[in-house]
N, C-alpha and C positions, 0 to 999 in steps of 0.2 A: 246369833247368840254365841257360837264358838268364834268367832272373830274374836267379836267384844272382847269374850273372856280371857282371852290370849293375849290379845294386845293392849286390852287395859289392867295387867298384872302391874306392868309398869310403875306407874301411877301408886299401886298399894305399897311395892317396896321403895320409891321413892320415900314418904310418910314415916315409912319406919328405921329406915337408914339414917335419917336427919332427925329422928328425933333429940337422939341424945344430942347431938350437935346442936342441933337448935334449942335445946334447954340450956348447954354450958353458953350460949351467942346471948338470950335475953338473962343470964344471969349478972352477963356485963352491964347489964343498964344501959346507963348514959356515957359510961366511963369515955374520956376522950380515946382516939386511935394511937397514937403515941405511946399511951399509959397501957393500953389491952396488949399492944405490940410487946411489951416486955412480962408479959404474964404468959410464964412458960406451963401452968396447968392447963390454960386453953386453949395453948398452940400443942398438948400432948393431945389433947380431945380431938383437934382437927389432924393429925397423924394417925388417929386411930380409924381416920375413915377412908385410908390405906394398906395396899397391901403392897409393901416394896420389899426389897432386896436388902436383907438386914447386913449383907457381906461389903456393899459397897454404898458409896456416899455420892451422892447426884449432885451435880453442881455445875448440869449442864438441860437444865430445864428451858432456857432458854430455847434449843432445839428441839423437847421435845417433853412433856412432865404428862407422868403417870394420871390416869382420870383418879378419881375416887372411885373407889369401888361401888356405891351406889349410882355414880355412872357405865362401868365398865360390865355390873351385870346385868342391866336394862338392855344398853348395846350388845349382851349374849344372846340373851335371853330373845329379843329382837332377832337376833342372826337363826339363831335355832328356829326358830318359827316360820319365817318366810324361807328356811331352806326346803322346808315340810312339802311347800304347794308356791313354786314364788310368787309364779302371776298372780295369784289369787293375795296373799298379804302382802307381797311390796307392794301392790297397787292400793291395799289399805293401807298403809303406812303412808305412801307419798298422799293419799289425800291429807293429810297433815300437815304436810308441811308451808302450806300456808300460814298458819296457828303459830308453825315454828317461827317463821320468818315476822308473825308479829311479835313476838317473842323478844325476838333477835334485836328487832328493828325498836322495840322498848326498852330495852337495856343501855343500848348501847348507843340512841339519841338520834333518830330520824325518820322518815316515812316508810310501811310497809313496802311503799311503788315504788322507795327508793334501794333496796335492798334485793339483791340476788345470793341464793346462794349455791357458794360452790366448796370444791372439796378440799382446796387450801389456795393460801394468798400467792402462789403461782399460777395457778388457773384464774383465780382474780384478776390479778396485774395483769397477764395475759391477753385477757379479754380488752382489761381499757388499752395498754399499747397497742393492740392490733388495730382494735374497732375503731381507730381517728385517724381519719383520712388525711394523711401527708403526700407529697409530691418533692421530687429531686430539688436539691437546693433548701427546703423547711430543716429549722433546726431544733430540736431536743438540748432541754440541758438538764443534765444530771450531775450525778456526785462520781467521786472515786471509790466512793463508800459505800454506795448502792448494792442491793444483794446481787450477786453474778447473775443469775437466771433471768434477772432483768435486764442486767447491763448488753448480755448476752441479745435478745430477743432483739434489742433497740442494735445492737451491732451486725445482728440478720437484715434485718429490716436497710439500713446503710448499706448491706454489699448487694441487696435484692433491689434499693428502691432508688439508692443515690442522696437519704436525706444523709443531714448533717449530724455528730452526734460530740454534745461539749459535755468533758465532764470536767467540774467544780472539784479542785483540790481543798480543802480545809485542814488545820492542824487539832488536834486533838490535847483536851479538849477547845472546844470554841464555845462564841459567844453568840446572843442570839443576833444580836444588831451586825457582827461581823458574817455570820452566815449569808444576813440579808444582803447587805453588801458587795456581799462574790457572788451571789446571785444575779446582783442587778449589775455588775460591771461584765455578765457572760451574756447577757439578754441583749442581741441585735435585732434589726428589722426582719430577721427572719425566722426567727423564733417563736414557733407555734407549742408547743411543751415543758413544762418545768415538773421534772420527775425524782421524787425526793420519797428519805422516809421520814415516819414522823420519829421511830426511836429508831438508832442504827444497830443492825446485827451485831458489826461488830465492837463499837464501846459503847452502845447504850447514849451518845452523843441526840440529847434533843432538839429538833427543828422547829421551828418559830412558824408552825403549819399556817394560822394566819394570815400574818404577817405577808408570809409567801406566798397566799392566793388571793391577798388584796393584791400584792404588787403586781401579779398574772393577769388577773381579772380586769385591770386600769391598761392592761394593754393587750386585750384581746387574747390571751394566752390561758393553755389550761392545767390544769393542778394534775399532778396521779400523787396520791400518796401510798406509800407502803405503811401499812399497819401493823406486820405482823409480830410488831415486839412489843404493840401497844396495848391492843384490845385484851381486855381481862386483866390488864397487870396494872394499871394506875386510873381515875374515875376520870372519866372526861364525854363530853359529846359530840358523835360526829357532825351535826347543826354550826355548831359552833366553833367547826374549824375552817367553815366556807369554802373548801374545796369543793371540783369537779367529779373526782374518780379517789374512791380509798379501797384498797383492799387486804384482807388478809386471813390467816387461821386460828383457828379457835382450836388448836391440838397443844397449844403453848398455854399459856398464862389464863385461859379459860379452861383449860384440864378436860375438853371435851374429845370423843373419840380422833384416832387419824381418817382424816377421808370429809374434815368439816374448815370448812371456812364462808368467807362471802365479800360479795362489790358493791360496794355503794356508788351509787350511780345519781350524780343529780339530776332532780326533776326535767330542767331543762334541756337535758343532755341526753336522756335515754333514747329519744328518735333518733338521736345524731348519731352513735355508738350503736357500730355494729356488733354483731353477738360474734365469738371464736368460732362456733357452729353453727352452720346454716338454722335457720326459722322460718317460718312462714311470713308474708309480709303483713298479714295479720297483726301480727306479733310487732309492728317496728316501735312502739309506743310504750309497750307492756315490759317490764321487769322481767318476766317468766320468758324472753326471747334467751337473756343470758344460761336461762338453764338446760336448753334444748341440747344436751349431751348423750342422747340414745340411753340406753341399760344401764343403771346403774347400783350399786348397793343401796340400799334404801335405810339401813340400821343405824350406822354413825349419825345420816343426819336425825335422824325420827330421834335420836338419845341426846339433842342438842338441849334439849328443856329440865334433862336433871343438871347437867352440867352450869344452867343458868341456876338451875334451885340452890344448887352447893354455891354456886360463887352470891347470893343474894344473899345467903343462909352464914354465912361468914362476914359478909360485905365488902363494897370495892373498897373503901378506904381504909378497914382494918386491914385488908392483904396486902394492901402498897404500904402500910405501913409498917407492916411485917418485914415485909422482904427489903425497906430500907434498912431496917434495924438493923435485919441480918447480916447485910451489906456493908455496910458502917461497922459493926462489928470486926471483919478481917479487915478493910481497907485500914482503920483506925490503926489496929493492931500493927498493920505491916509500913506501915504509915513513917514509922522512923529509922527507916533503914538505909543508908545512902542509896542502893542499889533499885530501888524501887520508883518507878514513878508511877504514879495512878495518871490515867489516859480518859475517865471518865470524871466531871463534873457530878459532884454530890449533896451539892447545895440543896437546901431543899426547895421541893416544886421541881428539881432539875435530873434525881436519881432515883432508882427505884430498888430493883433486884437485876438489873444488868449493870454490871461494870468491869474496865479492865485496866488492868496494871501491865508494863514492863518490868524486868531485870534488865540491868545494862549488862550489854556483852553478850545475854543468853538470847539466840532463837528458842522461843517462847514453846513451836512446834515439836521441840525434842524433850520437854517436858511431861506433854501431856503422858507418853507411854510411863514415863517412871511413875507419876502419881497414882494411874492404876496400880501399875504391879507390884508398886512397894508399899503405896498406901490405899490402895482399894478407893480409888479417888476419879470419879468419869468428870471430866471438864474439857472445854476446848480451848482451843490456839486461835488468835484472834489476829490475823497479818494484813497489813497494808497490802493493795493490788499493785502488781510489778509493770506499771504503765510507764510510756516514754519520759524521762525527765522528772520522777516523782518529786514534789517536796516537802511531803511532812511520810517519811516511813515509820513505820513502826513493827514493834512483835509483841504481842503478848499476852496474856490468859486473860480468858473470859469465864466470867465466875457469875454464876445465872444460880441461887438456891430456889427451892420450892414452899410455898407455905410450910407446908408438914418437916423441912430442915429445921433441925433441932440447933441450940447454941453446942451442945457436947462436938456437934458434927463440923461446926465451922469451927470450934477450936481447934480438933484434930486436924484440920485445912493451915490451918495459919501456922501449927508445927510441925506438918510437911515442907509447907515454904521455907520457913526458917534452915528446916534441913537441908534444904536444896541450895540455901544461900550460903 
């Protein structure tokens, strides 16, 4: 009876938190997403079920955006409780999270059995490069663009194993059919990996995910995708991108606690893929091998299902279509400046709320400090990795807004830039 009551508080202030939210979402009708995206009474409604930092302007969500507060005090509230007696509520809270994972596994377009979850899309990734058995001589191909922590694991794995490790230069932006292409002229007979993302960290440059695991799959080869700039920030299903292995976190563009992410693991594959941490052989078939991590917090993930209610309660396509607006907004703006070149693709279907611009002449990195401190401005620096013979370099800011990014906030951005230019 005291469990219950503890742990299903949850639940009553989810209800109440979203209501006002959810009555200004069905006030919209039918209205198309385009047309709600420029309705700034209803993007003030969804600011209001935040609590940020009224001194500075975030435009680096991309790494890492504020939950809603109807998420953020569930996950207290959560924390306060199982600090009380742990053994006794984390171990009610993890019986949940199966519930979660259907959850998860419903949102976002695939099999309960096909979903693990974990605490962000480096422990993900982690698990699928580890878990595939390579031998000296198999080759990996990747990008230049790849997030390091990756590129990093797969260049362990080379001084510990002897494989081979190609990475895919592309220039910025690219095309999809061009992607395809330097993919398949890096693809030799020894080639057991093709490891890509589906949105890149850093310009937001889209992969033709597909495409790329038709071409894999027609030659015995397997997918990893990096998700983690994708999930929550544009509607899509993982089903439907016919990959092997995707992973990623849900602390970005799903606004849900730090310490959540998860792997999708195709069916066929989960015997094959070993878990990061030992399991029982019980386990070689079963999804829940991935999660044998010993002790863990149990609260971020148990608070994964307000964070689905907020991002439902708004919907995928009105936030993607938000944050292009947003996007298109400064890009537009900064759009006729000789000095300027956009590095990100904004077509649409092709941009969302990640994109990046150069200045010519400026390292991009010595910006970031002035923005804070002159304009109360958090953003990052977006650089080319400093590989043998690079040839597409670049520098330049990466401008990631959040739903709850007002237009007042991206104007003040676009006449920082100007100043700086």
């Amino acid at each position: 009876m005291r469990a219950s009551a503890v742990l299903g508080g949850a639940t009553v202030a989810t209800s109440v938190r979203l209501s006002a939210l959810g009555q200004a979402t069905t006030a919209l009708g039918d209205r198309d997403a385009d047309a709600v995206a420029q309705d700034e009474s209803y993007w003030r409604e969804v600011r209001r079920a935040f609590v940020l930092d009224p001194a500075l302007i975030n435009l680096n969500n991309g790494n890492s955006s504020p939950s809603p507060l109807v998420v953020h005090e569930v996950f207290k509230r959560y924390l306060d409780e199982t600090n009380r007696l742990p053994v006794h509520y984390r171990t009610l809270l993890e019986q949940r999270f199966d519930a979660v994972r259907q959850q998860v596994a419903a949102e976002f377009g695939c099999d309960p059995g096909e979903l693990a979850l974990t605490r962000n899309a480096t422990e993900a990734l982690h698990v699928a490069q580890y878990g595939i058995d390579l031998r000296a001589g198999d080759e990996v191909v990747t990008t230049d663009q790849d997030y390091p922590r990756m590129l990093w694991l797969w260049d362990q794995r080379a001084r510990r194993e002897g494989i081979i490790i190609r990475r895919v230069q592309f220039p910025v932006p690219a095309g999809s059919g061009e992607l395809v292409q330097r993919f398949e002229q890096a693809i030799t007979p020894r080639t057991r990996v093709l490891h890509f993302c589906h949105l890149t960290n850093v310009t937001g440059q889209l992969f033709p995910v597909r495409d790329l695991a038709r071409l894999a799959r027609e030659r015995g080869i397997i997918t990893i995708v990096d998700g983690a700039q994708a999930v929550g920030h544009f509607p899509f299903a993982i089903r439907d991108l016919e990959c092997d292995l995707y992973g990623t976190s849900l602390h970005k563009w799903l606004m849900a606690p730090h310490g959540t992410g998860f792997l999708y693991v195709r069916r066929d594959r989960v015997e094959r893929l070993w878990p990061l941490y030992a399991a029982l052989d019980s386990l070689r078939g079963d999804i829940h091998k991935f999660e044998e991590i010993g002790t863990h917090p149990a609260a971020a993930r148990a608070a994964i299902p307000e964070a689905l209610a907020f991002h439902r309660t708004v919907g995928a396509a009105r936030k993607a279509a938000r944050l292009r607006y947003l996007t298109r907004r400064w890009a537009d703006a900064l759009a006729g400046h000789p000095r300027v070149r956009l590095l990100t693709n904004l077509d649409q279907g092709e941009g969302w709320g990640l994109a990046t611009f150069a200045i010519e002449g400026v390292n991009a990195a010595t910006l970031v400090p002035q923005l804070l401190e002159k304009h109360g401005i958090v953003i990052s620096a977006a650089v080319s990795q400093r590989l043998p013979g690079p040839v597409f370099d670049f520098s330049g800011l990466r401008v990631t807004p959040g739903i709850y990014t007002t237009v007042e906030e991206i104007a003040r951005f676009v006449a920082a830039v100007r100043e700086l230019l």
